[in-house]
C-alpha positions as CSV (number, residue, x, y, z in Angstrom):
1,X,13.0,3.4,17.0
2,X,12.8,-0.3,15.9
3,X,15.6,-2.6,17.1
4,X,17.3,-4.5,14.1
5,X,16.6,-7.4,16.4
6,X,13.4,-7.0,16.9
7,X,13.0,-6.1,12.9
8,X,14.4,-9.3,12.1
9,X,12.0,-10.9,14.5
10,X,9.0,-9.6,12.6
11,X,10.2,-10.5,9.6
12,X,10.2,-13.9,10.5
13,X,6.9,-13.8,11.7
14,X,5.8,-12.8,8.8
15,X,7.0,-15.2,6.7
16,X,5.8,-17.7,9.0
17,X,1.9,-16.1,8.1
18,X,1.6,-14.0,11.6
19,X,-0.2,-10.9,10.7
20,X,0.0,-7.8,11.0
21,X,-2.4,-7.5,13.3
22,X,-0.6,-9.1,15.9
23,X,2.4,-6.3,15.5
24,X,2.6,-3.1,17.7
25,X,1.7,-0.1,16.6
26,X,5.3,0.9,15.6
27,X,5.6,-2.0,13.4
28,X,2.5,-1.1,11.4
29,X,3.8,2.5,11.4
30,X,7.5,1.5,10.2
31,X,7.2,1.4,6.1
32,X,9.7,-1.2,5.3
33,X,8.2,-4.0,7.6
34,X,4.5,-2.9,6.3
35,X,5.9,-3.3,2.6
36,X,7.3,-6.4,3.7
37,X,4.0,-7.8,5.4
38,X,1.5,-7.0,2.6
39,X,4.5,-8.4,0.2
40,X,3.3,-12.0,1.7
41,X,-0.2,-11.0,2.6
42,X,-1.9,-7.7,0.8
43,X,-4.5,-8.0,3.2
44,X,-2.0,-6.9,5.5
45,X,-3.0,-3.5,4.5
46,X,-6.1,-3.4,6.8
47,X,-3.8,-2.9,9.6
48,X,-1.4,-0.7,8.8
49,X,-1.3,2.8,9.7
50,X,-3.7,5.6,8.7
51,X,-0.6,7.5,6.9
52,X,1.1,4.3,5.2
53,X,-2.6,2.9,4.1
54,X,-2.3,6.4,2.1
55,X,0.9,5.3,0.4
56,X,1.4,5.0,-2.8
57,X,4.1,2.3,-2.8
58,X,2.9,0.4,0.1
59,X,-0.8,0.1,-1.7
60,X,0.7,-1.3,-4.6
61,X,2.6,-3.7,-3.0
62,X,-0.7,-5.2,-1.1
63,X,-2.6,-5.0,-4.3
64,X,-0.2,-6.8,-6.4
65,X,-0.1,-9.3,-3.5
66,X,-3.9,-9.1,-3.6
67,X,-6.4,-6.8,-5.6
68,X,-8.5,-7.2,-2.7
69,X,-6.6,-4.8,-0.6
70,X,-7.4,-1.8,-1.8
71,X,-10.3,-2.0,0.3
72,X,-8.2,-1.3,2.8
73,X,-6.1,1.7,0.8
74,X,-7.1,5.2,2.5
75,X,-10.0,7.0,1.0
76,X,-8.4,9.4,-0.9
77,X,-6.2,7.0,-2.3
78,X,-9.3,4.8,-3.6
79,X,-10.6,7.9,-5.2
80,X,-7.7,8.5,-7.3
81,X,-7.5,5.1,-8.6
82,X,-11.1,4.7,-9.9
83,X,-10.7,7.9,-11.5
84,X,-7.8,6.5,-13.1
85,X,-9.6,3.3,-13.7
86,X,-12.7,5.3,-15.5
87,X,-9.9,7.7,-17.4
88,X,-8.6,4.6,-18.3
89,X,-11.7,3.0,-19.3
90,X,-12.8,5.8,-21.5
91,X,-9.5,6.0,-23.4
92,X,-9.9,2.1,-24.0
93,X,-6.1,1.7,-22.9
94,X,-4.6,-1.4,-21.4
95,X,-6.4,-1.9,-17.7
96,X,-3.3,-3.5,-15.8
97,X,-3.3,-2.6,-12.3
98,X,0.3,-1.1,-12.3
99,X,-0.4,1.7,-14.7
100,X,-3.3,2.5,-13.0
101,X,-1.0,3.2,-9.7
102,X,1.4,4.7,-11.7
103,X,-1.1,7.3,-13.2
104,X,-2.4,7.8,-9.5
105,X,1.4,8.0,-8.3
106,X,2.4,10.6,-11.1
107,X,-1.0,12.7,-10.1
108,X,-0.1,12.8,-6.3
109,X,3.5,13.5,-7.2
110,X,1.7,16.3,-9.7
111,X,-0.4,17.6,-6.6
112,X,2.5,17.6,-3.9
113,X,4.3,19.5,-6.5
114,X,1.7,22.2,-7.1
115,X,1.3,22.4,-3.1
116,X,4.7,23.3,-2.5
């Protein structure tokens, strides 16, 4: 478990520009510092953890911050969102970036769902 100290700590860091790079592994792992990281930097997102790279809410954080970062988004997470992007396309609706994550939100919300 994270110290609040040492949460604080980070959090200064990166607002000072350190990345996240330079973080231990349970700082790229903890959700609330990663959402706080790629909030400054969405590039961020290349080193966060496997399982918060597939997170909805942390990928649209980083690619608010920065389009660029879904690069960086988990595989199946990119998938979704260009199949959004072409539903999207084909409809002719409006191409903002937030209801593309929404759609791709609702659908994993949709599948988890189904799953359980």
């Amino acid at each position: 478990m994270i110290s609040e100290n040492s949460r604080l700590r980070w959090m200064k860091q990166f607002e000072m520009g350190v990345g996240l790079n330079f973080a231990p592994k349970e700082i790229q792992d903890d959700k609330d510092l990663v959402l706080y990281a790629v909030a400054r930097n969405g590039l961020n997102l290349e080193f966060a953890s496997e399982r918060l790279k597939g997170d909805i809410d942390v990928i649209q954080k980083a690619a608010s911050q920065n389009f660029e970062a879904l690069e960086f988004a988990s595989k199946d997470l990119q998938y979704l969102i260009v199949s959004n992007l072409k539903r999207l396309l084909q409809d002719e609706e409006n191409l903002d970036l937030d209801v593309i994550l929404e759609k791709t939100e609702d659908e994993i919300s949709n599948t988890k769902s189904r799953v359980k």
